[in-house]
DRENDO-683370 format. One record per residue (C-alpha): residue number from 1; residue in three letters; x, y, z. Coordinates in steps of 0.02 Angstrom, whole numbers. Example, Ala and Ser with C-alpha at 12.3 -4.5 7.8 and 13.67 -1.06 7.14 Angstrom:
BEGIN
<rec><i>1</i><aa>ALA</aa><X>615</X><Y>-225</Y><Z>390</Z></rec>
<rec><i>2</i><aa>SER</aa><X>684</X><Y>-53</Y><Z>357</Z></rec>
***
This chain:
BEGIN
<rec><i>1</i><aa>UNK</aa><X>-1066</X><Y>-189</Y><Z>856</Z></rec>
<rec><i>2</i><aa>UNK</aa><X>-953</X><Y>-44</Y><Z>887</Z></rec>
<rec><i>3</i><aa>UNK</aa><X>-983</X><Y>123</Y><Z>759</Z></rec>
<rec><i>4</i><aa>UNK</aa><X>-874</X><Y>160</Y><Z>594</Z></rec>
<rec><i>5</i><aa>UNK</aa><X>-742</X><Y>244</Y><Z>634</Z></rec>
<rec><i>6</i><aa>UNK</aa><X>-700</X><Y>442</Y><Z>594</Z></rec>
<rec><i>7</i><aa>UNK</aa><X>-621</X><Y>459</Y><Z>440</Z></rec>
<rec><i>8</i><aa>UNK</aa><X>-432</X><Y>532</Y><Z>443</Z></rec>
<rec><i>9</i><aa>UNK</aa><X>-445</X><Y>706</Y><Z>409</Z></rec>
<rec><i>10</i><aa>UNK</aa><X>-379</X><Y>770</Y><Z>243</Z></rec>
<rec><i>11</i><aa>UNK</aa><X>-234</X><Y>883</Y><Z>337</Z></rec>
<rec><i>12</i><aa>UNK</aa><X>-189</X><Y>732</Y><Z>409</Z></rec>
<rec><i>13</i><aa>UNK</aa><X>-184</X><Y>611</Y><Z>251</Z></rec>
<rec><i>14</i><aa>UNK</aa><X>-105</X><Y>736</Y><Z>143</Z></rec>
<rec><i>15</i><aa>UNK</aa><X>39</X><Y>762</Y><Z>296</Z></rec>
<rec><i>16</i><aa>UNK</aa><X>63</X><Y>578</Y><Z>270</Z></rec>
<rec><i>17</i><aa>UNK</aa><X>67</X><Y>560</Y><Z>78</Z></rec>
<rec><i>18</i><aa>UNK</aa><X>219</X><Y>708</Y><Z>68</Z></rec>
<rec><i>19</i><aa>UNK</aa><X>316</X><Y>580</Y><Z>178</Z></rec>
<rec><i>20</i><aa>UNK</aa><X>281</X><Y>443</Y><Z>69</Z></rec>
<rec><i>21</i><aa>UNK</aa><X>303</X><Y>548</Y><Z>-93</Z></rec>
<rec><i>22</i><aa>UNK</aa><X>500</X><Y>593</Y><Z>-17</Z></rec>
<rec><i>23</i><aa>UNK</aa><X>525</X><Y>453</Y><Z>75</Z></rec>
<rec><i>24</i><aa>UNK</aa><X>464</X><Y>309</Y><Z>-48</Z></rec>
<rec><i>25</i><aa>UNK</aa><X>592</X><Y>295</Y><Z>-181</Z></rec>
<rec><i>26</i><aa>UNK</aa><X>739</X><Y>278</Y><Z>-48</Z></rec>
<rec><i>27</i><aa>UNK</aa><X>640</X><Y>135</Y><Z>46</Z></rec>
<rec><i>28</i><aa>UNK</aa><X>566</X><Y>68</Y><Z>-115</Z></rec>
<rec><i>29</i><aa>UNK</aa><X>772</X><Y>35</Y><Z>-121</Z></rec>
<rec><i>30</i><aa>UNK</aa><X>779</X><Y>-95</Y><Z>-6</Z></rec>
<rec><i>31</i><aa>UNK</aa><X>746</X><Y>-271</Y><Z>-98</Z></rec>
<rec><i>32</i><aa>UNK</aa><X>633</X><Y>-316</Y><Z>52</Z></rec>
<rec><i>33</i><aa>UNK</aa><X>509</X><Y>-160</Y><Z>34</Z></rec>
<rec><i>34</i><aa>UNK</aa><X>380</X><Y>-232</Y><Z>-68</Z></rec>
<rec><i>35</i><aa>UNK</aa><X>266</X><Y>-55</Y><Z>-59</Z></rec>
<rec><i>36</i><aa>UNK</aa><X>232</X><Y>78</Y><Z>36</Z></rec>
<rec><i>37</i><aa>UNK</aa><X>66</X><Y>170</Y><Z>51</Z></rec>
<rec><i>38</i><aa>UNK</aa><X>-38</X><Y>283</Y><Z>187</Z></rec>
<rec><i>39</i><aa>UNK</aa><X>-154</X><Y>208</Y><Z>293</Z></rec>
<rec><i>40</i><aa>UNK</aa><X>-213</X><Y>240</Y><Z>466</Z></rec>
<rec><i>41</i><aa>UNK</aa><X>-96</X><Y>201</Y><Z>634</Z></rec>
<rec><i>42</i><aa>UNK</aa><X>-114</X><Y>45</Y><Z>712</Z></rec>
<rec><i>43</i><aa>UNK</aa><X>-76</X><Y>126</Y><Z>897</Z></rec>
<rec><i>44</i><aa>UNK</aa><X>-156</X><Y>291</Y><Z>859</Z></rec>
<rec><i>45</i><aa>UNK</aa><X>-315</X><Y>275</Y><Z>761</Z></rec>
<rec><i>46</i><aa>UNK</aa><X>-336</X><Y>468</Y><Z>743</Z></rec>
<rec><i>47</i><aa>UNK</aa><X>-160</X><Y>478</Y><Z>651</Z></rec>
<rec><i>48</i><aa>UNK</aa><X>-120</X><Y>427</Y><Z>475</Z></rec>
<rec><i>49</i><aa>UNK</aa><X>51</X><Y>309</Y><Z>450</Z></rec>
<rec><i>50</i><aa>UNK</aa><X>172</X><Y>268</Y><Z>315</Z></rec>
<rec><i>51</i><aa>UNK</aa><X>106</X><Y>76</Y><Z>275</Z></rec>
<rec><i>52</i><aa>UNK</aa><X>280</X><Y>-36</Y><Z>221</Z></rec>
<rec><i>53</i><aa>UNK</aa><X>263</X><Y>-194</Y><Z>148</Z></rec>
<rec><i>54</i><aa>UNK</aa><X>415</X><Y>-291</Y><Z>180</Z></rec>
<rec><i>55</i><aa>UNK</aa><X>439</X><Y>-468</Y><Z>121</Z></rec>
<rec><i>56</i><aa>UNK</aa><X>438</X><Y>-592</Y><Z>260</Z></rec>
<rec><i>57</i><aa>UNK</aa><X>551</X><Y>-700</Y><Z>188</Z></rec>
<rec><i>58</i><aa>UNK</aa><X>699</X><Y>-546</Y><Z>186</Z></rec>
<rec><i>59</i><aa>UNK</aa><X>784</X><Y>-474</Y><Z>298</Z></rec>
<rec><i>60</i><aa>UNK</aa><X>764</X><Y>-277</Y><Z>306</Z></rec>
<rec><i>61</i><aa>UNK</aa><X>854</X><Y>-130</Y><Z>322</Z></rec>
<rec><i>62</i><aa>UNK</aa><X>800</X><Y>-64</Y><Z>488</Z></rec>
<rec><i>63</i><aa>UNK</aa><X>621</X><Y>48</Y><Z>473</Z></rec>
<rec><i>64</i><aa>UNK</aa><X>608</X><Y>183</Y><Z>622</Z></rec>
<rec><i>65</i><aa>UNK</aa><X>452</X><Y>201</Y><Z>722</Z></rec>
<rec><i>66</i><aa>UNK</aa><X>432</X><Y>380</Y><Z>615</Z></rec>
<rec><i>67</i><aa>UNK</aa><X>465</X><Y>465</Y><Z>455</Z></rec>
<rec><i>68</i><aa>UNK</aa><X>458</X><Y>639</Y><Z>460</Z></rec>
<rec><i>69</i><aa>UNK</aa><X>359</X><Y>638</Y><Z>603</Z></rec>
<rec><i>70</i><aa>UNK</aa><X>251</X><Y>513</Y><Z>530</Z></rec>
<rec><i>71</i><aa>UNK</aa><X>201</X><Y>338</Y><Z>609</Z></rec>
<rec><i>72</i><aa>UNK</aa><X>271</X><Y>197</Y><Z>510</Z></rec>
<rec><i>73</i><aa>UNK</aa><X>170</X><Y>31</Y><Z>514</Z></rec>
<rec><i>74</i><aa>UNK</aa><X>272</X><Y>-129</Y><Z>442</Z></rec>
<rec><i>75</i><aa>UNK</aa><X>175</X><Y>-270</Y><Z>378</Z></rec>
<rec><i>76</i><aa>UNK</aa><X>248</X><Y>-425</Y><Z>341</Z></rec>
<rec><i>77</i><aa>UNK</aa><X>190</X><Y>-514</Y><Z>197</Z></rec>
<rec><i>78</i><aa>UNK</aa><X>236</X><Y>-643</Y><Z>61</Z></rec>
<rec><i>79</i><aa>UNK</aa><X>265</X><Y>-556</Y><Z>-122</Z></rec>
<rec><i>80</i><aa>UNK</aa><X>124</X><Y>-468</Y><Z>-199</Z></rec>
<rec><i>81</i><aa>UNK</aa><X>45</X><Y>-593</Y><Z>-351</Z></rec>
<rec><i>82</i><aa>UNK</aa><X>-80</X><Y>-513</Y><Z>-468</Z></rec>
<rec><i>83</i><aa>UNK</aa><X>-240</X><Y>-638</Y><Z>-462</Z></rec>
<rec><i>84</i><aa>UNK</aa><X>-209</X><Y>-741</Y><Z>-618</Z></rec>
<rec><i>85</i><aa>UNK</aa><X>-51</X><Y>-697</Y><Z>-656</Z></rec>
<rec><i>86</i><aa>UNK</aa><X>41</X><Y>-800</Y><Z>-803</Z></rec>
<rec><i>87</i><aa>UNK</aa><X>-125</X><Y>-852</Y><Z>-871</Z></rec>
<rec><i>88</i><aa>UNK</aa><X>-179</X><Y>-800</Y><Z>-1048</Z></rec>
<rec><i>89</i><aa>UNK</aa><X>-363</X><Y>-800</Y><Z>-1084</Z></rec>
<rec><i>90</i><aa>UNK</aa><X>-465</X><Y>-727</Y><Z>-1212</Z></rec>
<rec><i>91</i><aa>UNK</aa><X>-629</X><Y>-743</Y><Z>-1104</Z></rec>
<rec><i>92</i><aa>UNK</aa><X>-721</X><Y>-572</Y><Z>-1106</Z></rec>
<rec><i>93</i><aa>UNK</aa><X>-859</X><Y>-513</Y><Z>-964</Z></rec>
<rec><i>94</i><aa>UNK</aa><X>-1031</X><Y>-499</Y><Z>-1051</Z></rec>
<rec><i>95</i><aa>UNK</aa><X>-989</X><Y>-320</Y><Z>-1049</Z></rec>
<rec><i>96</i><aa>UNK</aa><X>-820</X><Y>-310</Y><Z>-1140</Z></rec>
<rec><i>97</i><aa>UNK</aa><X>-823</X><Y>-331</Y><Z>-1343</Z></rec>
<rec><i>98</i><aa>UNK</aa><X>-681</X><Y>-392</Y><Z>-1427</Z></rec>
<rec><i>99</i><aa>UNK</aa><X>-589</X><Y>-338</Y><Z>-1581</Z></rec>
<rec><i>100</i><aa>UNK</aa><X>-713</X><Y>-399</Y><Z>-1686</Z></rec>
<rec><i>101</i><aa>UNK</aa><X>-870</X><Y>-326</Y><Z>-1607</Z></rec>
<rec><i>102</i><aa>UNK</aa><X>-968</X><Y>-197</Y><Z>-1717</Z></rec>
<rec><i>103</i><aa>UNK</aa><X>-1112</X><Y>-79</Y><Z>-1694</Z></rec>
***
């Protein structure tokens, strides 16, 4: 079993996250940008990278290799679906009270 790896250091995440914070709007405008986040680079584990979901069923505008000197890592995926999405139910945890709960 190999060790955890090093955490990113927080220089390092927060040069990331001002890329994002500029950058995201203009790539969120591409219909095949699902989301875009910070995570750590695939071919250098010691950097942080602009993560960009892009739908693998739509073609792309073209993402470069950096972003304001940042490492971009694409992931293809199918459409993000929040887990039970559509479905109405008015089954609480144990440790939720409705409405009509009262002390």
């Amino acid at each position: 079993m190999s060790p955890p790896e090093e955490a990113l250091s927080d220089a390092e995440v927060a040069r990331a996250t001002a890329a994002k914070e500029k950058h995201a709007n203009r790539l969120m405008s591409d219909p095949a940008i699902l989301g875009v986040g910070v995570g750590r680079s695939t071919d250098d584990r010691s950097q942080a990278a602009l993560v960009i979901y892009v739908d693998k069923d739509v073609s792309s505008n073209p993402i470069p290799a950096q972003i304001d000197g940042v490492r971009t890592k694409v992931i293809r995926t199918d459409r993000f679906r929040a887990y039970g999405w559509g479905k109405q139910s008015e089954e609480r945890p144990v440790c939720s009270r409705g409405p009509e709960s009262k002390r």
